[in-house]
Every structure is written in C-alpha cells, then in structure tokens.
C-alpha positions in Angstrom: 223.0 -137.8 35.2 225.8 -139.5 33.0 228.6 -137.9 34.2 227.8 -138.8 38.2 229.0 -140.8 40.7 227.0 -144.0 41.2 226.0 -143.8 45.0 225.0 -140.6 44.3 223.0 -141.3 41.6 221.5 -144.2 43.3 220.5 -141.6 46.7 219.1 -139.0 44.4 216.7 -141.8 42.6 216.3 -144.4 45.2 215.1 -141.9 48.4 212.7 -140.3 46.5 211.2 -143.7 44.8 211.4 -145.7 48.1 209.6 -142.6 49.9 207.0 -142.8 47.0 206.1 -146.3 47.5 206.1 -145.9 51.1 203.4 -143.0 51.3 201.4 -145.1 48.8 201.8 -148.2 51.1 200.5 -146.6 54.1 197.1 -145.3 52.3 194.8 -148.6 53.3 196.5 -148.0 56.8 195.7 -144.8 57.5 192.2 -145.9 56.0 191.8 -148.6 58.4 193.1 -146.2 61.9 190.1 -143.7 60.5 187.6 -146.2 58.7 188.2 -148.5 62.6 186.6 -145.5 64.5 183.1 -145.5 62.5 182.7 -149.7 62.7 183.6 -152.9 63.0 182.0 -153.7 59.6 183.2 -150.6 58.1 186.7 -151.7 58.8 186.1 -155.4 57.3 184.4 -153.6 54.2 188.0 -151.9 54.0 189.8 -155.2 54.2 188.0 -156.7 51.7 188.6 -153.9 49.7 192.7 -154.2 49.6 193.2 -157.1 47.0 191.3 -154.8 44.7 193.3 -151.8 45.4 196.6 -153.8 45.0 195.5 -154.8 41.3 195.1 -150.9 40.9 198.6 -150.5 42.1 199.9 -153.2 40.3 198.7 -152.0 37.1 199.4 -148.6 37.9 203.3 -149.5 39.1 204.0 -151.9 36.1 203.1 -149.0 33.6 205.4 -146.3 35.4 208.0 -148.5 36.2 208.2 -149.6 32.3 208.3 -145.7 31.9 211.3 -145.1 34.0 213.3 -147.6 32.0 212.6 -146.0 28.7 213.0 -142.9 29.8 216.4 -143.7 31.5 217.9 -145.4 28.4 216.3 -142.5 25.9 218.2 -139.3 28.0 220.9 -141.3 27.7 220.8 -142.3 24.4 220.4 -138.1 23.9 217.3 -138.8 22.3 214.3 -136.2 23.2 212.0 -137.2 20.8 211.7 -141.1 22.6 211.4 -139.8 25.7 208.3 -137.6 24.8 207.0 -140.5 23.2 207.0 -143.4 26.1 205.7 -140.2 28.2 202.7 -140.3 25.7 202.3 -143.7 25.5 202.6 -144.2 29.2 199.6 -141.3 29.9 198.0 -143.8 27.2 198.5 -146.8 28.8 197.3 -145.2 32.6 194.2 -144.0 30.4 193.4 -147.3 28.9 194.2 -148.7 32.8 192.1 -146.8 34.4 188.7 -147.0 31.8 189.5 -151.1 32.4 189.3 -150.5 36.5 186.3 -148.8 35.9 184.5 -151.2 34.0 185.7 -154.3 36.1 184.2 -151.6 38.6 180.9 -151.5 37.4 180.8 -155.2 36.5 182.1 -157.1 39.5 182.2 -154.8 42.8 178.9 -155.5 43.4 178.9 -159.2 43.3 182.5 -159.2 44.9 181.3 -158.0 47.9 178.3 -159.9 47.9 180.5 -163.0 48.3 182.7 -161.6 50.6 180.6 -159.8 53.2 179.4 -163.0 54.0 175.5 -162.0 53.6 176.0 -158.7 55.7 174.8 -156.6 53.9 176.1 -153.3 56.3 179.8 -154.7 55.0 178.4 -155.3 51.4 177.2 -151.8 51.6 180.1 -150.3 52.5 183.0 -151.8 50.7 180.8 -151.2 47.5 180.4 -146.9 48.1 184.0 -147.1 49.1 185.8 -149.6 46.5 183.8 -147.7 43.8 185.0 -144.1 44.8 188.6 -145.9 45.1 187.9 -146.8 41.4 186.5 -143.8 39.5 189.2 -141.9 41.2 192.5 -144.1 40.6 193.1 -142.5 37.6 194.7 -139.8 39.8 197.1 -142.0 41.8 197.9 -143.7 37.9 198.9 -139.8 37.3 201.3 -139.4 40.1 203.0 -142.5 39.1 204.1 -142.0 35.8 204.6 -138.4 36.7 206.9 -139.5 39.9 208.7 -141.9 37.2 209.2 -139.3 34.7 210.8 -136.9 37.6 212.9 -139.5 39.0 214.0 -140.6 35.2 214.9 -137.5 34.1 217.3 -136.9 37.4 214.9 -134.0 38.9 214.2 -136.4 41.7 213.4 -133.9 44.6 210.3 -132.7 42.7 208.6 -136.3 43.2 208.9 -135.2 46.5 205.9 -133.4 46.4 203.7 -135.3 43.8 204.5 -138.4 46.2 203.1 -136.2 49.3 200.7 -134.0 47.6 198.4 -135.6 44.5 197.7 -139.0 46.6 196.5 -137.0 49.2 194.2 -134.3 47.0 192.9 -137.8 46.3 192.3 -138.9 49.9 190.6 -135.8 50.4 188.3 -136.2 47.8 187.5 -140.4 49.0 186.8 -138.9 52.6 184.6 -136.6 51.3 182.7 -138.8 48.9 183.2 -141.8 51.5 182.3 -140.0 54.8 179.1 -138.9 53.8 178.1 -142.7 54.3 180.5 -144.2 56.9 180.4 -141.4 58.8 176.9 -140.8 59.5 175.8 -144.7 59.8 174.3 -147.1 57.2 171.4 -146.0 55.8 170.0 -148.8 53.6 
C-alpha cells in the first residue's frame, strides 16, 4: 500500500468502507418494510428501538475505526508485532462493548420501553423481545467491524466485501428467527 498511487488507494479503501456502512445503514430499514407487514405497533416497537441500536453502532464504529488507524500507521511503520496487538486489543475492547450492551440490556430495556410505548403494552412487548435479541447478538455485527477494518487496513479491501454482505446478514437470520416466532404469529401476552 506504500508504494501506490493515492486515488487508487483511496478507491480500494473508500468503496469497500462506504459499501460497509451502507449495508449496515439499511438494516432498521429492511426491518421496518418486513416488521410494517405484521403491525402497526410492531413497527413503532421497531422505531423505538433505533436510538438503541445507534449507541450499539456507535460503540461498535468508534472501536473499529480506532483500529484502522493503528493498523494503518503500524504496516507502515513495518511493524507486525503492533498490528497484532491493537487487533487484540480491539477484539478486547468489542468484548468488553458488547458485555456493557448486555447489561444496559438487562437493566434498562424493560423500563425504556415502558416509557416509550406510551402504556401499550403490545409495543412495550414487542420492542423488548426484539431490542433484547438485537442486544445479546451485537457482539456479531461488533465482529464484522473490526474484522471489515482490519481487511480494509491491511489493503485486502475486496475481502470486506463479503464480511460487509455476509456476517450482518447470518445475524439477521438469526433475529428473524428468534424475532418472528413472536411478531409473526401475533402478541401473546
């Protein structure tokens, strides 16, 4: 990577982390065209669940973006042994992350939603099952960060190709999955 031209340099890392942001952009999206077809309140319980997932992101982005920089200035600094240390400290760092999503999880999604659904309790309902499942499973979408940074650091940008499509995605799965058992077939409280 030291030895090319700029614009170059600046297509092979910029396409690959603009089309990473953008697939991880669209997920509450997509959410809302598939969550809109079950309810009206299922959709508001998805709304309210954004700012929460945006935090997750933020923390998530901050981490791998710190990453990239290190890892930028190590390879070319030559200096192997930094790089595999901020890559350990940054798996840290999304591991300490994601333990703290999951206990502001346990402590607050419940009475976030009790403010916000606005005493329905249908809303309440859902954006708890689905903010939760979000939660215990955003150590995944943590992963495909730092490992999308890593890539795009290290100049082997076109394999963040396919973490960008396919880990979010293994993730969706599982949320539909875990998610459609309950918004799918009605609430059941």
């Amino acid at each position: 990577m030291g030895t090319e031209k700029i614009s170059r340099l600046v297509l092979m890392t910029g396409i690959p982390l603009m089309l990473s942001l953008l697939i991880n952009s669209l997920y509450n999206f997509v959410d809302s065209i598939f969550v809109s077809r079950v309810s009206e309140d299922a959709l508001t319980a998805l709304s309210l669940s954004a700012p929460a997932q945006i935090l997750v992101s933020a923390l998530g982005l901050g981490n791998a973006v710190g990453l990239n920089a290190v890892i930028s200035k190590a390879l070319g600094e030559k200096r192997p042994d930094k790089v595999r240390k901020a890559a350990d400290a940054s798996i840290f760092i999304a591991l300490c992350a994601w333990i703290l999503i999951v206990i502001l999880c346990v402590l607050f999604v419940r009475p976030y939603f009790n403010w916000q659904s606005g005493g329905n309790e249908v809303i309440a309902k859902y954006g708890r099952d689905y903010l939760t499942v979000c939660m215990l499973f955003a150590f995944g979408q943590m992963g495909q960060w730092v490992f999308d940074r890593f890539v795009i650091a290290s100049g082997r940008s076109t394999l963040s190709y396919g973490s960008a499509l396919y880990l979010p995605n293994a993730q969706g799965y599982r949320l539909l999955y875990s998610c459609g058992k309950g918004l799918l077939t009605g609430y059941d409280g």
